[in-house]
C-alpha positions as CSV (number, residue, x, y, z in Angstrom):
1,X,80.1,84.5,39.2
2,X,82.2,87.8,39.0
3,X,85.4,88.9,40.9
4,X,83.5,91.3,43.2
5,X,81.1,89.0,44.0
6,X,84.1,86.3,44.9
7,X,85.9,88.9,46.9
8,X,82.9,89.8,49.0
9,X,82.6,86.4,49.9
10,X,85.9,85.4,50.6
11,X,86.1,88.7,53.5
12,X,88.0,87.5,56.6
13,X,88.7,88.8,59.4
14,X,92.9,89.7,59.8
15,X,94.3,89.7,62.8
16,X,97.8,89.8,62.1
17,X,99.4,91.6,59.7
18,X,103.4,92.0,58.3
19,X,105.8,95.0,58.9
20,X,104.7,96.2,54.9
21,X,103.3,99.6,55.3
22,X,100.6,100.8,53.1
23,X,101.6,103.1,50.4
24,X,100.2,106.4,51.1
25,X,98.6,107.0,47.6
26,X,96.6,103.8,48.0
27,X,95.8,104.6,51.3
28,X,94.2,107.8,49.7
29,X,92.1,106.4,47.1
30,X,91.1,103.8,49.8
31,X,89.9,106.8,51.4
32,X,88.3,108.2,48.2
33,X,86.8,104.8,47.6
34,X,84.9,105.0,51.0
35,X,83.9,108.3,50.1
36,X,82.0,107.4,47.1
37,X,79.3,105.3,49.7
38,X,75.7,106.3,49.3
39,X,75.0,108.6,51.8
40,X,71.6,110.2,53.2
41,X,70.7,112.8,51.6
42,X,74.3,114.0,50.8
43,X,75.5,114.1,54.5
44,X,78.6,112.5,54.2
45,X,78.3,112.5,58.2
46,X,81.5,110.6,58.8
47,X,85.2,111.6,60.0
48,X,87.8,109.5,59.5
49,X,90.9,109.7,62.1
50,X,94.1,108.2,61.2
51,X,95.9,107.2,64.6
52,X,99.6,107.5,63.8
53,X,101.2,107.9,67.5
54,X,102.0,104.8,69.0
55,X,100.9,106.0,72.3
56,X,97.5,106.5,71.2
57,X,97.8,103.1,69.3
58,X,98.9,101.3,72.2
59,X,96.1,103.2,74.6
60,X,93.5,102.7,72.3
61,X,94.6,98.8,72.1
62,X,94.5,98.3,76.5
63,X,90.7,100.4,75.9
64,X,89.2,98.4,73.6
65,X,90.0,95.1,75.4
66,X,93.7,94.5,74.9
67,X,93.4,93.9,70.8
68,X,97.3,93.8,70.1
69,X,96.6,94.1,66.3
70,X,95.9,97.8,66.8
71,X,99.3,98.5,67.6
72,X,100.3,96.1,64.9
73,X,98.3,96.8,61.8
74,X,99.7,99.1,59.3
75,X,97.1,101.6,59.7
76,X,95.1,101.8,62.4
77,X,91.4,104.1,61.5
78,X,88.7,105.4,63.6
79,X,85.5,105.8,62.0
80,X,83.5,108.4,63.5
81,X,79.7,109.6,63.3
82,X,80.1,113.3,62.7
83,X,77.4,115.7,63.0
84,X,79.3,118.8,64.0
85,X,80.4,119.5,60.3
86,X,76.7,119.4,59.2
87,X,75.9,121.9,62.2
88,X,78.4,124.2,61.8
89,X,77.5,125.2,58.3
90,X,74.0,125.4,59.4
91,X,75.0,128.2,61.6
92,X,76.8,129.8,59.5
93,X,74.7,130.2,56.9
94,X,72.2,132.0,60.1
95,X,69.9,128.7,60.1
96,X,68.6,127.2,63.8
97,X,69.7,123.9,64.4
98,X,67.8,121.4,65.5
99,X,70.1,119.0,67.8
100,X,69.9,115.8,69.3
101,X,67.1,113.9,67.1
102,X,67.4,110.1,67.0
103,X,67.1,110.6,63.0
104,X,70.7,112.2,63.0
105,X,72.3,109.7,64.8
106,X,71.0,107.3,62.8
107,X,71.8,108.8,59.3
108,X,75.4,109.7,60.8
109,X,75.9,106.2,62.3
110,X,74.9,104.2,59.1
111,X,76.9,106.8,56.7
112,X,80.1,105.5,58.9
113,X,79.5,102.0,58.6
114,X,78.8,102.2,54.7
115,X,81.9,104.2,54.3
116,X,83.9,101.6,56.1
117,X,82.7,98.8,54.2
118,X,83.3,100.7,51.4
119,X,87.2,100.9,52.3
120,X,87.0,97.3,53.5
121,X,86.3,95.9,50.1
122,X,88.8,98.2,48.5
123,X,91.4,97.1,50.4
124,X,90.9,93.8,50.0
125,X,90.7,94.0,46.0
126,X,94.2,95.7,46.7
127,X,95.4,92.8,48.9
128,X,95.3,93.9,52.1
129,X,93.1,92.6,54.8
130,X,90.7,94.4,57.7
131,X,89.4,94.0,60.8
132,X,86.4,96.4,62.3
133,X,87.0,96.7,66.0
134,X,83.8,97.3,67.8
135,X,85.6,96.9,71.4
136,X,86.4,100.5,70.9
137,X,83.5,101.3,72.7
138,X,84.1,99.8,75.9
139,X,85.8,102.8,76.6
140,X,84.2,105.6,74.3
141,X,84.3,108.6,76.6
142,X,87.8,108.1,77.1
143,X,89.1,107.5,73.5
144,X,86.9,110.5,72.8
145,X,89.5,112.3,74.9
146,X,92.1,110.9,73.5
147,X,91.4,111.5,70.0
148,X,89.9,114.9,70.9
149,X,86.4,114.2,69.2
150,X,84.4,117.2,70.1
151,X,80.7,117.6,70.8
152,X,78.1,115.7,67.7
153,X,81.0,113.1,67.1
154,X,81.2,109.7,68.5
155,X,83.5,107.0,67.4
156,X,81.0,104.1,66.4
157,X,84.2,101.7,65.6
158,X,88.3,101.1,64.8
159,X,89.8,99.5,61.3
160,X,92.9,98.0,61.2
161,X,94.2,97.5,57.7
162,X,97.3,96.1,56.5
163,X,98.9,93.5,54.2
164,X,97.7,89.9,56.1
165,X,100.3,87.5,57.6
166,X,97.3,84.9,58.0
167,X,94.9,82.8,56.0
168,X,91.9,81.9,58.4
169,X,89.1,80.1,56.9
170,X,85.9,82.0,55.9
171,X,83.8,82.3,58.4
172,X,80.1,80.6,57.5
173,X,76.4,82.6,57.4
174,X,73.5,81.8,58.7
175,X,71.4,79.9,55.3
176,X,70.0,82.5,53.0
177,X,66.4,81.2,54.3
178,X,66.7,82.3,57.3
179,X,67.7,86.0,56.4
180,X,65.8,86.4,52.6
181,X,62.4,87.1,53.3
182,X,59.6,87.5,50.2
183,X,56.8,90.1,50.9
184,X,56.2,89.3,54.4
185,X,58.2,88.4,57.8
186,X,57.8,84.9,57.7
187,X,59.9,82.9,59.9
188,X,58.2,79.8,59.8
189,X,61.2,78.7,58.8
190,X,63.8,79.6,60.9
191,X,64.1,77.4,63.7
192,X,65.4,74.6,61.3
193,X,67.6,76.9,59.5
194,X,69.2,78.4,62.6
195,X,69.7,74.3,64.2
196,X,70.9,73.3,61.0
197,X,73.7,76.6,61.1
198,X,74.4,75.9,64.9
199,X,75.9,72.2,63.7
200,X,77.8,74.0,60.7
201,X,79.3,76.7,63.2
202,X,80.2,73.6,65.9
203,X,82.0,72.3,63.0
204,X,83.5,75.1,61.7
205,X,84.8,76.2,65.1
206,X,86.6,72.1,65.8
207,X,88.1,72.5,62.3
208,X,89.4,75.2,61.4
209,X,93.5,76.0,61.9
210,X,93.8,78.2,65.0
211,X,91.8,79.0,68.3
212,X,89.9,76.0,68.0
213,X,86.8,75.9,70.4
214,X,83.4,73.8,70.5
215,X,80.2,76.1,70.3
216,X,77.1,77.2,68.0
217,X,76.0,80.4,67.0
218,X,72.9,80.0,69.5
219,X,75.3,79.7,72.5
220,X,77.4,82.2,71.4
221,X,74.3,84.9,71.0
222,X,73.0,83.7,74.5
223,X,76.4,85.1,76.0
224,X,75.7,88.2,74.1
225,X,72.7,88.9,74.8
226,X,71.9,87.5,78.1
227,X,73.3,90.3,80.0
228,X,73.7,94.1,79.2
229,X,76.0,94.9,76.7
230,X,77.5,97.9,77.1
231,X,75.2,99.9,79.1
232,X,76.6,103.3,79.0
233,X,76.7,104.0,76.2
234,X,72.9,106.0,76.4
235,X,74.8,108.0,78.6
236,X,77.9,108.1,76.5
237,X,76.0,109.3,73.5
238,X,73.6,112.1,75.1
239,X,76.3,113.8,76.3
240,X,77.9,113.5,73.1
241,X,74.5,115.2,71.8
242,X,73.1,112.8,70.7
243,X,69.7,113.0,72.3
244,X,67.9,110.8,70.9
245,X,64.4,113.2,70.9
């Protein structure tokens, strides 16, 4: 095919890295690379925190369910959905704000995860390897605190990013049937391809070279989504501002 299409399909998950620290002009144009994501309308609703202390590190680690990687990593990022930047230059140039509308939180959440996937791929063309870690908001409020994140800004998710120490297997996607629709939602289809991906994730899981474990992706969605996940974060996010109107 093409090297960027090989690289996106060879992303893995890295969960251990070496002592190699990043370079800090390629973590810049890492930066610069995730800046260059389309973005609504020009937003750019997204602040990135770099979380140097290892206090914070090793906090932030315990909060988002004991990930030890976070501490490890070279560089450990928070991606946050910022809307305060966009509302303060509203004000100052003497225009009334209208807060709180589910619209902003949406533009300002999927401006952070296109950024961050822009960074991902970067970093991986450099060598390095990623890992998003959602767990950080098991405890929002309270990294909120810690990082200081004032009112319109919400962390939606951590990045660790460093030079790998690992080679896990690539992890299989469902069959392009059951996600590549033409015209219409037709998903006449799906039961078959989703059984037939349930026996390639069982044997993916026996197989591959570390944590080895016997499951499908059917079983592992009904533990997801059989019980609330994560249920304050409504509350979490309205007091953030994000009203949702």
């Amino acid at each position: 095919m093409n090297p960027v299409i090989d690289l996106l399909k060879s992303h893995r998950s890295i969960r251990k890295f070496t002592d190699r620290k990043i370079d800090e002009e390629l973590f810049q144009e890492l930066i610069r690379a995730g800046q260059s994501a389309a973005t609504s309308s020009h937003v750019q609703a997204t602040t990135v925190i770099r979380v140097n202390d290892p206090g914070n590190r090793q906090r932030i680690a315990e909060l988002a369910g004991n990930q030890p990687y976070v501490v490890s990593c070279s560089h450990f990022l928070m991606f946050c959905a910022d809307m305060r930047r966009i509302f303060d230059a509203c004000k100052r140039s003497g225009t009334e704000v209208k807060e709180g509308m589910t619209e902003q939180f949406v533009i300002a959440t999927v401006d952070t995860a296109l950024m961050a996937q822009n960074v991902a791929v970067a970093a991986e063309s450099a060598g390095l390897g990623i890992c998003y870690i959602g767990g950080v908001r098991n405890n929002p409020a309270e990294i909120s605190e810690l990082l200081r994140l004032p009112r319109h800004v919400y962390p939606v998710f951590g990045f660790c990013m460093g030079y790998p120490d690992q080679s896990p297997e690539v992890k299989p996607r469902l069959p392009l049937p059951a996600i590549l629709k033409d015209d219409y939602y037709d998903d006449s289809v799906d039961q078959e391809q989703v059984s037939s991906f349930d026996e390639t994730m069982r044997q993916y899981y026996r197989s591959r070279s570390s944590a080895n474990k016997d499951s499908t992706w059917t079983e592992q969605m009904t533990v997801l989504f059989t019980s609330k996940s994560r249920p304050h974060m409504r509350d979490f996010l309205r007091e953030r501002g994000f009203e949702m109107k």
